[in-house]
N, C-alpha and C positions, 0 to 999 in steps of 0.2 A: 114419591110414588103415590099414586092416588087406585084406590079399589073401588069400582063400580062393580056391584053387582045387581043393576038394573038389565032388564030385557036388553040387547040389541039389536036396533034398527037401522035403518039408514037415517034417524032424525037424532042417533046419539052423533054428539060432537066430541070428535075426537082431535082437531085440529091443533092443539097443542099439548099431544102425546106424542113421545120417542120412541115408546116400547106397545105391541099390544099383545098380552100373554092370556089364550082363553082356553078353558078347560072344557071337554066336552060339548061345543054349540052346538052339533045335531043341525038342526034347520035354517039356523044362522047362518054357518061355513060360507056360504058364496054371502052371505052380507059382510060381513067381517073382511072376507079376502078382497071384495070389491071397494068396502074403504079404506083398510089399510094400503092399497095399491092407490086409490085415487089420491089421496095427501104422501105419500110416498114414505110413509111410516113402516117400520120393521114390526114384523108378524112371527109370534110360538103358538100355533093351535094341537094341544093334546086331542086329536082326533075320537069318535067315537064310532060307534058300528057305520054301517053304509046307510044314507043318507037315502041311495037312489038304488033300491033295489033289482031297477034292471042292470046293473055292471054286475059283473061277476067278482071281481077282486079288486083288495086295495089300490094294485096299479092301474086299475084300469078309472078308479074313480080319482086320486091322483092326475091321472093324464085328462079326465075331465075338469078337474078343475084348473090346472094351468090352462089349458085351451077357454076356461069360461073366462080367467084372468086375462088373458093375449086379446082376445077378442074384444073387449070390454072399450 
């Protein structure tokens, strides 16, 4: 098990990770879900407040992010 706790980017390499477990990203969320989907690595994100203050609720920000995932 290796612990970064450097910023995440899209120039962190994560290419030979099996797991990625992130605690609160806040403004990351769609970085993080965008490359653990693109190298097709398993994702635990401990969520934190709304991101994008136009949704009203969890599911609604939820169902925006699968769709930012689907889409991608």
């Amino acid at each position: 098990m290796t612990l970064i706790k450097d910023k995440f980017d899209y120039d962190t390499d994560i290419s030979d990770k099996d797991l990625i477990v992130v605690i609160l990203p806040c403004e990351a969320t769609n970085i993080i879900l965008e490359c653990a989907t693109n190298y097709d690595i398993d994702f635990y994100i401990a969520m934190c407040g709304f991101v994008y203050s136009s949704l009203s609720s969890i599911m609604d920000y939820m169902e925006f992010l699968l769709n930012y995932i689907n889409n991608k």
